[in-house]
N, C-alpha and C positions, 0 to 999 in steps of 0.2 A: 508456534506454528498454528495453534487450532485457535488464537485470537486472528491470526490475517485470514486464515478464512471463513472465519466467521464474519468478521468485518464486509469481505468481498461477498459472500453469503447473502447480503442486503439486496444485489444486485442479480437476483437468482437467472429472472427471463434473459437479461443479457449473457448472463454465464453459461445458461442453456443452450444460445445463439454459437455460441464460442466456441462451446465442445463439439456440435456437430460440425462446425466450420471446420474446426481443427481437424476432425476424419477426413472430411473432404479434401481438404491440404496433405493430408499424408497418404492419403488415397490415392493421390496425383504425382506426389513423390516416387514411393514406392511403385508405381507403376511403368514410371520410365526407364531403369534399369532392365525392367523385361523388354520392354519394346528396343531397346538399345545390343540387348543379345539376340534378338531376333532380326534387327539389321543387319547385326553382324554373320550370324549362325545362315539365316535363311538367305536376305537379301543379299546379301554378296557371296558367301561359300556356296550356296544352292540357288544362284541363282535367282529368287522370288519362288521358290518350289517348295512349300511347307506340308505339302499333302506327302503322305507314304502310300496311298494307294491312288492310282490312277485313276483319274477321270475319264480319261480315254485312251485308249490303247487300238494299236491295230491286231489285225485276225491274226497275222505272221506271230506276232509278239505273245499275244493271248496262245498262242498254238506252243508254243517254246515254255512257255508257264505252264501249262499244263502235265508238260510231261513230267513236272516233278513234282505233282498232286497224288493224291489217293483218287479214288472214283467221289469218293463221297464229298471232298474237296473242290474236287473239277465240278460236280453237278451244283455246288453252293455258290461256287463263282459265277458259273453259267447263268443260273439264274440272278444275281444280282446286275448284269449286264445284257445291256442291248443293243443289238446292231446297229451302224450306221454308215452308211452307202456312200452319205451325200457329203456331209458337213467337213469332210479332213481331203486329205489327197489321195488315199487310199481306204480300203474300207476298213470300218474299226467298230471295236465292242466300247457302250460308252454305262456310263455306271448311272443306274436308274436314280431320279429324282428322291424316291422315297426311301432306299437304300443309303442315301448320303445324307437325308436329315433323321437317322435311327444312328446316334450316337455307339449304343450297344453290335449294333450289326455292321459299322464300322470296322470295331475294335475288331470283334471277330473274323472280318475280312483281313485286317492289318496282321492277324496273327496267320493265317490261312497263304499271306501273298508274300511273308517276309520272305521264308528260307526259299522257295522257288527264285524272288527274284534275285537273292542274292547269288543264288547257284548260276543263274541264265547271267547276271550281268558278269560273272565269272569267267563263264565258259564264251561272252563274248570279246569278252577285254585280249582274247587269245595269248595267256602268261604261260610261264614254263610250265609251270604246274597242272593247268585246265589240258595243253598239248599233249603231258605223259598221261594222262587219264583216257586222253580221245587216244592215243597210240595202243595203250592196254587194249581198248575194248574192240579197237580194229583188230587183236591180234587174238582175240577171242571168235569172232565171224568167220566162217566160210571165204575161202578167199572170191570167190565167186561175186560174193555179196560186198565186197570192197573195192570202193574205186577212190581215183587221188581227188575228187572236188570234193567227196564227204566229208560234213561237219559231224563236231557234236552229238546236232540234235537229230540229225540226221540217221545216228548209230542211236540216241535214245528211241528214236521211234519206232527202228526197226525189233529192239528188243520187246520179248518178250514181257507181260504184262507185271507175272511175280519176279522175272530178275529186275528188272525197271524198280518195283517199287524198291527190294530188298536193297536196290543200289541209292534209290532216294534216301531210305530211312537211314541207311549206315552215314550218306551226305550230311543229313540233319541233326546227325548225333554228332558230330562234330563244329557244328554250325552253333550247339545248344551251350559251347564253351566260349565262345565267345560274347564281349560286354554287349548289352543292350544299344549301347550308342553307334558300334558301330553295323549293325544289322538294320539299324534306324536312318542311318546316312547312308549306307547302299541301298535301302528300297526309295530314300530320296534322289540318290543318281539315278536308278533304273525308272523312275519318273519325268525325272528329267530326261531322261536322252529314247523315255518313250513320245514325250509330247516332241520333240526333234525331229523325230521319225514321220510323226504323223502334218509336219509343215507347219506346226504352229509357229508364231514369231515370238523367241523365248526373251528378247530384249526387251519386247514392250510387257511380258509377262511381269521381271526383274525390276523395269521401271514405274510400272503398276505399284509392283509392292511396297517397293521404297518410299514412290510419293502419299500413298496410301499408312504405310507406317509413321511416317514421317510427320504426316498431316496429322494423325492420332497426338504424336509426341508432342508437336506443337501445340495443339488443342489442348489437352492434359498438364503443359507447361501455363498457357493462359488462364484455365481454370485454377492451379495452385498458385500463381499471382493474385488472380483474384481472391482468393482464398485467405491468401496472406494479409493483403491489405485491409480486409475486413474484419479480420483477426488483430490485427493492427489498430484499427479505427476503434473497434468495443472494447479492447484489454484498454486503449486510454481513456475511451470510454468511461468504464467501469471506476480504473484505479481513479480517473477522477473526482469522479462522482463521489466515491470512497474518500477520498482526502479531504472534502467537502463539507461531507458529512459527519466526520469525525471531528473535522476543526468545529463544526456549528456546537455537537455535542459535549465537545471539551467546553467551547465557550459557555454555556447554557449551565454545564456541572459548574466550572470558577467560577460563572456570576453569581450563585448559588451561594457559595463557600461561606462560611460563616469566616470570623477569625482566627477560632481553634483551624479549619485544613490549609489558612494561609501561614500560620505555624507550622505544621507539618510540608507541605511542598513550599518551596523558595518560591520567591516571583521569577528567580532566573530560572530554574529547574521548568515551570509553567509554560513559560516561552519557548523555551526547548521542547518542552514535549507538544505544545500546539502545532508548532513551526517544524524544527528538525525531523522529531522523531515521524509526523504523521507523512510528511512529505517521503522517508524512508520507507513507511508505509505501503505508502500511493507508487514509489516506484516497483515495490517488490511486485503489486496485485498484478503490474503491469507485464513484468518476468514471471509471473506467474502464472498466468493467462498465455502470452507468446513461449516459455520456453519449455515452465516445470508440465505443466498438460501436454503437453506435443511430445515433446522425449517420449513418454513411455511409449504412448499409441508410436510414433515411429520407430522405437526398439522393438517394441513386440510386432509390429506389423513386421519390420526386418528380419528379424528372427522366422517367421512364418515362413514370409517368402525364401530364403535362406535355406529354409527344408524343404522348399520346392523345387530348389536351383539345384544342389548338391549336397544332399549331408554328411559326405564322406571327412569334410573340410571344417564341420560345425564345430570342432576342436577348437579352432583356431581362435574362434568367437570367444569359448568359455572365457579361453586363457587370458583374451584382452580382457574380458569383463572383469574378471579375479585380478588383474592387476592395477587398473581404473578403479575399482573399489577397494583396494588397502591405500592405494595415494588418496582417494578420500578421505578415508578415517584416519590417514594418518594426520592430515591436514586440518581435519575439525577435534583433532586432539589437540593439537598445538594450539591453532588459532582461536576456538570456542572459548577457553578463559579468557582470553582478549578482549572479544568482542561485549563480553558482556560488562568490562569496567569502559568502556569506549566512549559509551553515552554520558557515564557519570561526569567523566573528564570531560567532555563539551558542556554539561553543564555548568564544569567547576572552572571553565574559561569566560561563559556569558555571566558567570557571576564577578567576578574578578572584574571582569572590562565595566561590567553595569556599576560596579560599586566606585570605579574609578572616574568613568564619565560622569557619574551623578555627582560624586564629591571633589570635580576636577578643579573649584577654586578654593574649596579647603588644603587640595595639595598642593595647591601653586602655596596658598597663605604660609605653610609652615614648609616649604619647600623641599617637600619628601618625594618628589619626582623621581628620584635612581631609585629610594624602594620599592616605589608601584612597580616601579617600571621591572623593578627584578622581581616582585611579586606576582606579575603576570606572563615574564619568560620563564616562571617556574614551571608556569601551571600550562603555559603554551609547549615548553619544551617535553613535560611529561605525557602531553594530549601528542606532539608529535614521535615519540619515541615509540608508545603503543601502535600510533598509527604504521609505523614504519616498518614493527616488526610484524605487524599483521599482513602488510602490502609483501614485506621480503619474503614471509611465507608462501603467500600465494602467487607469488613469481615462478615459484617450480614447479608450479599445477598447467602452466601452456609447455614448455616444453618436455615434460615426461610424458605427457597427452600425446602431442605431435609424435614423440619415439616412439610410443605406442600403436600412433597409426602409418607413421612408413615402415616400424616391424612390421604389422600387420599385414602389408601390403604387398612386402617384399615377402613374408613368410606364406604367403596364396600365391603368388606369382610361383615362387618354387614348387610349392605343392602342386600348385594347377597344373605347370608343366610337364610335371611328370605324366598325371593324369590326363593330360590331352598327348602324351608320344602315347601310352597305353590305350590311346581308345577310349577312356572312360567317362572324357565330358568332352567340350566344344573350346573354342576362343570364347565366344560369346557367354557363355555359361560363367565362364572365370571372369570377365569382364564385371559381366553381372552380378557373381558375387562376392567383391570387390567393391561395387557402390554398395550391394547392401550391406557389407560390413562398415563399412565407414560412414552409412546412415545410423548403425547401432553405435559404432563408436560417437560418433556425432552427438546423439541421443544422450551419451552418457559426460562429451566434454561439454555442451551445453546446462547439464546439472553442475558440474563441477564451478561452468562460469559463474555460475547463481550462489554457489556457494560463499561466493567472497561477499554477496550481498545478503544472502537468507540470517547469520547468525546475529548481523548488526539489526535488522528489521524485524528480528524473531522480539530481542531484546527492546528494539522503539516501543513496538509493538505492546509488548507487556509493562511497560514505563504508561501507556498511555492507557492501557485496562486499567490500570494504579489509580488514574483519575477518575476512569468513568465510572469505577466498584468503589470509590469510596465514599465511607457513609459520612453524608452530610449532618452535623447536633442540629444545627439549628432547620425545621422543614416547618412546615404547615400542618394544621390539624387534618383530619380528613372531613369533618366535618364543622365548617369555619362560623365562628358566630358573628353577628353586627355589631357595631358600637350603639350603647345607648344618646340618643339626645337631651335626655332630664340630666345629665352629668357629664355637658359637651364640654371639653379642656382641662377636667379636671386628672390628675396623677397622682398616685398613691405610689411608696413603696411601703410593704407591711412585712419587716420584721426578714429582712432578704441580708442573706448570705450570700457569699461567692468567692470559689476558688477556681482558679486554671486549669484546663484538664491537663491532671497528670502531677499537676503539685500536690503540697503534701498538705499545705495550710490555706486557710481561705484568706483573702486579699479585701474583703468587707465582711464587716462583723455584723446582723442584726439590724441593718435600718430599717428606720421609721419615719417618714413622712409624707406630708400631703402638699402639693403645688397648684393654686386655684388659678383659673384666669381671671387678666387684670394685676394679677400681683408678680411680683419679682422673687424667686427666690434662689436665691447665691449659693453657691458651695465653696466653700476655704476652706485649705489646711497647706502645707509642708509639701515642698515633694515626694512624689512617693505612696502621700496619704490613701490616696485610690479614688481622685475624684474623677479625673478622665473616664477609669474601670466603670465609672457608678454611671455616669452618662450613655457608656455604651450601654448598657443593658438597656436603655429605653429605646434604642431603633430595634434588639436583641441582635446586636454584632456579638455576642454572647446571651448566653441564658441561665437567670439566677439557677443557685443551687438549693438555694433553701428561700422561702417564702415567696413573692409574688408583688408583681408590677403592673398597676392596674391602669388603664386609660378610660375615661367617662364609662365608669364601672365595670370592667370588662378586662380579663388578664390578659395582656397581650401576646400570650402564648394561646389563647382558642379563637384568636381571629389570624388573617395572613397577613404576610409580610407586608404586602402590597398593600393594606388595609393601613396597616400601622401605619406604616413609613409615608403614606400618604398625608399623614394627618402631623408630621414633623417638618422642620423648618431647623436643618442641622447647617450647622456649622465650626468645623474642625478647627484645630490647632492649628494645621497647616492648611493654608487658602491651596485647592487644587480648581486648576482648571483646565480646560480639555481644546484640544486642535480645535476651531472654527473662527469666528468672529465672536466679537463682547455680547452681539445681541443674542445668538445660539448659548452662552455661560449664561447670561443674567435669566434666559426664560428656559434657562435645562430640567426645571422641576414644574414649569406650566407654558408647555408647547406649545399651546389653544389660548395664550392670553394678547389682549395687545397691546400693542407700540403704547400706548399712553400708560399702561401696569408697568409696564418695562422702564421706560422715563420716569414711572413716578418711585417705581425701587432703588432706580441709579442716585437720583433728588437724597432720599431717605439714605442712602448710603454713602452720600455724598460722594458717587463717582461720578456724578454726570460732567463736574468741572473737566475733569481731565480727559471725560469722552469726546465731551463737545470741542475740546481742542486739539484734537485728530483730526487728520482730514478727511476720513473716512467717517468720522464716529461712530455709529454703533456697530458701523462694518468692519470695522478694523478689525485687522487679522490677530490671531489669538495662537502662538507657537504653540508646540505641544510642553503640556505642564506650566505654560502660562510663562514661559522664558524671554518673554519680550514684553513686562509689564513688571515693574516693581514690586517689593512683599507690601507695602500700604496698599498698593494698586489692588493687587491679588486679592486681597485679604477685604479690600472692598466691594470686591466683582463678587466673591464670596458671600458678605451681608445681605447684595443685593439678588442676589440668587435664592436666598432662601424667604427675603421680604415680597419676592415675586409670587413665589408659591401659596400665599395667605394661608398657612398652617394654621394649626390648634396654640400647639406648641410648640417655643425657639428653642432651640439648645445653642448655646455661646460657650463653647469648650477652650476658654480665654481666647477668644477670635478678635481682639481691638489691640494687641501686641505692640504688633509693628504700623500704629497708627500714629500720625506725630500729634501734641498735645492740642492744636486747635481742632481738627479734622475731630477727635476723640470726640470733644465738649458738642460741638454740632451735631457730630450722629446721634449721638445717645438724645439726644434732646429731639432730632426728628424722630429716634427710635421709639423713645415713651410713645408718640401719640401713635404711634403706625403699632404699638402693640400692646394698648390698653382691653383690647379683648378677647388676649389671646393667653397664655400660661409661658412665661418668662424662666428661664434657668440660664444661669452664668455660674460657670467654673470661673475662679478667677485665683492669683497670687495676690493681689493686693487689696487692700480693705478700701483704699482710696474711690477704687472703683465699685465699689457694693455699699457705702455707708447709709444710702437709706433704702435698701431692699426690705419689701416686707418680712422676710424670712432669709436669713442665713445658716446655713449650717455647716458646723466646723466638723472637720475630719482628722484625728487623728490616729495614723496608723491601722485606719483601715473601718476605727468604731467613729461613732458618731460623738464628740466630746462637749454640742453642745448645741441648742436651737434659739434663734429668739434674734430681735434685732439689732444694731450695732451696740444703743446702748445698754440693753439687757445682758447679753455677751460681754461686754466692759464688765459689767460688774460680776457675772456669776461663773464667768466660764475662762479656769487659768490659761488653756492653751490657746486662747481666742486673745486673751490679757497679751501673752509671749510675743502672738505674732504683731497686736498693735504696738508693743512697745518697739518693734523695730524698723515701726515702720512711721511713725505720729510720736510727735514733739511732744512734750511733757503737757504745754498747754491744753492741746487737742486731745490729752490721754484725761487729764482734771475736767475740760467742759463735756467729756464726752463725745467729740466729733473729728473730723477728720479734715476740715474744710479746708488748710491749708495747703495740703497734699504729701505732709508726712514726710520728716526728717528725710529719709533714706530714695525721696522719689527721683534725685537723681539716679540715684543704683537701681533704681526698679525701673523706669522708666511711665511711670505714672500717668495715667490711663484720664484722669477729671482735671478740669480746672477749678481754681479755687473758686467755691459757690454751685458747682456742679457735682452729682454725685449719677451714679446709672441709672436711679429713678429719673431724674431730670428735671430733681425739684431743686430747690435754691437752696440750699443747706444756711441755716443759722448763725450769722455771725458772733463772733465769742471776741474779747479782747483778750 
């Protein structure tokens, strides 16, 4: 987890954009459940009546309230109220300006006007109950003092000042048992049906509210749209930028890679984690950003509002949350070992198929098709078995959720019901909280969804840290030195070792020699011997272990890579070539060169025949890996690719192979002159092709067994003897030459014509 976010981390300013956006979106959310209980609660039960105390009242009305005040009561009223003659149908007390925006002196009126109004809207509803109270207190009075239109308030007023109150108080201590909600709905009826009284039009009051509420909800729903989208727009944003840039950094770390980390990661493994894993990356940052950030701010904002709504009911919440969190854990119990072998198996599918495309006419040749073919429903059917039971698991994470939430829903609806026959919340209230519980569950199936993605992208994730932490052997000095020019082309190896990292033995014993420009010098031996291994070290696709590898004086460890490999002119055993046209292969080592360099290395390499007989030529298309050009083709675009570059030094790591024997005798003969003043090295198998190298040097098993010319080596050096005798007629072993092309050059397929050798002198005839 703390590699994706660190990853997304890169993108801070946009992440910053995100999170506030994100409040905003949940702000708007959780907002409309209030307005949605207050349509319901105000707008339609009350009418559009949200106020508990009166805005205006008439004198009749105010005169009936009063009688069930204290003095001190009545004189606080009084004075928050002032007359009005004009503005109603009748005259009325209207609540001062500055009285109505004093929050505090509100409250204190709302506590001062409940228990009166509830008593008056009582005793005007005319119930059984308010009747035997007015019948008591007529039968307490003077008959005198009783007539049949008397009301109520009519007997309150005439009472006396201490029975009056003694009878409020005793009212109001029965009034103190009852819920808050509903003493809060009777001062809103007595509101109501005092604006009634005084002619107001309470329809347009009601449709005021609604379109007014309504207009909010709608507003606050276009803001959370917007919100979203924007939210939307940065999370892909972000995760792309992120994928981006992760694929640039992986690429930048492989081109980097020395040998030794393409031994340790596969080429298929690489591709997978450039490709698959970062792309699982880049989706999560995206779930990241829209879902795992939003949950909480909208649980806990739910939560909040939830204990504003009713918390008699917050039970209900725990319970789902403690049961949405064990189906988690139970589910990242099971699933988490999964996930984490998930990736290995995709990449032990892209290896499988890469090994079978690439070698897809070695298996037609020995016609092993049904074993690939079951070799790869092995390896597909065990990537599918995991996949499957990962998918089966989290198939019962949507419908335990969903139980979850019409329990939930269904267990509030009962509760709430109770609670609103008691009095103790509204419709609206339970409505309300109802969304916000299902914005908290919501909050929490949303993590759950993420969860079928977080464990497999936790794991990309750290598959792809794998590449960017690891330490590359072969870097750059910190402080790089230049080549000298008094010693331009020359190459030393001095007394160089080299093992594998990680083997136990070294693979070259102690060389020693020196390669001047202008001159040729060979390497022979055996398979195996370690001539390839000796080669690589001079571009440093490895790096000696012991002694040092010098270029025009200078070890090619305290200059760069870039330095070096500038000043090389390589070419492989296998001719590679890359998607474009011939003319992008031939000048891939000098960009800036032209069209006549280019013509004149195709000449030299003798590819120009088979360019210029394309229709295209030099444009001709170039498949990827060079799969629409023959191995001589290949293997020529190769020569000529490195005779472009005008190097120091060739390396020819047996590069003339798959050349047929006229094509051979021609290049090597254009190649002398195109690289007399340059430093020449040929790995080679056969002696045919090296017999008048100024320097050969034979390799056996890893040591050097021998240095010196063809016919030096003839005479002094046995394993140099071994390999001519298996390769040169008795004749050419007696004159010392090779000129005929040596008993065995059908089985080797021999590289000279008789009279030619890779210097591309005329070799001496011998009878």
């Amino acid at each position: 987890m703390k590699n994706l976010f660190k990853y997304a981390a890169a993108q801070w300013k946009a992440l910053l954009a995100v999170i506030v956006i994100l409040f905003v979106q949940a702000y708007c959310d959780l907002s409309l459940p209030a307005y949605t209980s207050d349509i319901v609660n105000v707008g339609i039960q009350q009418g559009g009546v949200e106020e508990q105390v009166p805005e205006a009242i008439s004198v009749k009305e105010m005169e009936r309230l009063t009688l069930f005040m204290s003095d001190e009561d009545q004189s606080q009223v009084m004075d928050d109220y002032e007359e009005d003659d004009s503005s109603y149908d009748q005259a009325a007390y209207v609540l001062k300006d500055s009285v109505s925006a004093d929050e505090e002196e509100m409250g204190d009126l709302e506590d001062i006007l409940a228990g009166p109004m509830m008593l008056t809207a009582g005793f005007e509803s005319g119930s059984d109950m308010t009747q035997q109270i007015e019948e008591q207190l007529k039968e307490n009075l003077p008959p005198e003092m009783v007539s049949d239109d008397m009301d109520i308030f009519d007997i309150m007023e005439m009472l006396p000042q201490e029975q009056r109150s003694a009878m409020v108080e005793k009212m109001e201590e029965q009034l103190d048992d009852m819920p808050d909600s509903i003493l809060e709905q009777a001062a809103v009826s007595y509101v109501r049906s005092a604006y009634e009284n005084l002619g107001m039009d309470m329809d347009r009051i009601q449709t005021n509210y609604l379109l007014t509420t309504g207009g909010k909800m709608a507003a606050l729903a276009f803001l959370g749209m917007a919100a979203s989208i924007m939210v939307g727009f940065l999370a892909s944003r972000i995760g792309a930028s992120t994928g981006r840039d992760l694929r640039s950094k992986v690429f930048h770390k492989v081109v980097g890679f020395s040998n030794n980390e393409f031994d340790h990661f596969s080429t298929a493994s690489l591709i997978t984690r450039s490709t698959n894993d970062i792309q699982q990356i880049q989706m999560l940052i995206v779930m990241l950003l829209r879902i795992v950030l939003y949950a909480p701010i909208l649980a806990i904002g739910g939560i909040f509002q939830v204990f504003q709504t009713n918390v008699s009911m917050s039970w209900i919440i725990a319970l789902a949350v403690i049961v949405i969190a064990f189906v988690i854990l139970i589910l990242f119990l099971v699933a988490m070992p999964k996930f984490r072998i998930l990736q290995t198996l995709v990449d032990k599918v892209n290896l499988v198929m890469r090994e079978i495309l690439t070698g897809l006419s070695v298996i037609r040749a020995f016609s092993t098709e049904k074993h690939e073919e079951e070799r790869f429903d092995e390896a597909n059917r065990e990537l599918t078995r995991t996949n499957l039971f990962v998918n089966r698991a989290m198939t019962f994470m949507m419908p335990v959720m969903m139980l979850v939430m019409n329990g939930v829903s269904v267990l509030i609806m009962w509760t709430g019901a109770h609670g609103i026959n008691d009095g103790q919340m509204q419709v609206g209230d339970m409505m309300a909280f109802i969304q916000y519980t299902m914005q908290i569950i919501m909050g929490f199936l949303m993590l759950c969804m993420l969860s079928i993605m977080l464990p497999r992208a936790a794991v990309a994730a750290d598959r792809v840290e794998e590449v960017l932490t690891s330490e590359t052997v072969i870097h750059d000095p910190e402080n790089a030195k230049d080549f000298r020019k008094e010693d331009k082309g020359v190459l030393r190896f001095d007394h160089v070792s080299f093992r594998y990292p990680g083997a136990d033995e070294n693979v070259l014993h102690d060389i020693t020699f020196t390669a001047k420009p202008g001159e040729t010098t060979a390497i022979i031996g055996s398979t195996g011997s370690g001539k390839s291994t000796l080669v690589n070290l001079i571009p440093r696709f490895y790096d000696v272990t012991e002694g040092s590898v010098t270029l025009d004086g200078v070890d090619i460890r305290e200059v760069s890579q870039h330095d070096l490999r500038d000043r090389l002119g390589y070419v492989p055993q296998k001719g590679v070539l890359f998607s474009g046209n011939i003319a992008s292969n031939i000048m891939f080592g000098n960009p800036d060169g032209t069209k006549e360099e280019m013509i004149e290395a195709a000449e030299i390499a003798q590819a120009a025949e088979f360019i210029d007989a394309k229709p295209e030529g030099y444009e001709s298309p170039i498949s990827q890996g060079g799969g629409n050009v023959s191995g001589g083709q290949k293997q020529r675009l190769s020569i000529a690719r490195a005779i472009a570059k005008h190097p120091e030094v060739f390396i020819f790591d047996d590069s003339f192979s798959a050349l047929d024997f006229k094509t051979d005798v021609t290049l090597r003969r254009a190649l002398k002159k195109r690289t007399k003043d340059s430093t020449v090295l040929i790995v080679a198998q056969r002696i045919s092709t090296i017999l008048h190298a100024e320097q050969i040097i034979v390799l056996d098993e890893g040591r050097i067994a021998g240095i010196g010319t063809h016919e030096e080596l003839l005479r002094d050096c046995e394993v140099y003897q071994q390999i001519a005798a298996s390769q040169l007629s008795e004749d050419e072993l007696k004159s010392g030459s090779g000129n005929a092309g040596g008993k065995n050059r059908g089985t080797e397929g021999a590289n000279a014509a008789p009279g030619e050798n890779m210097s591309g002198k005329e070799a001496p005839s011998h009878a």
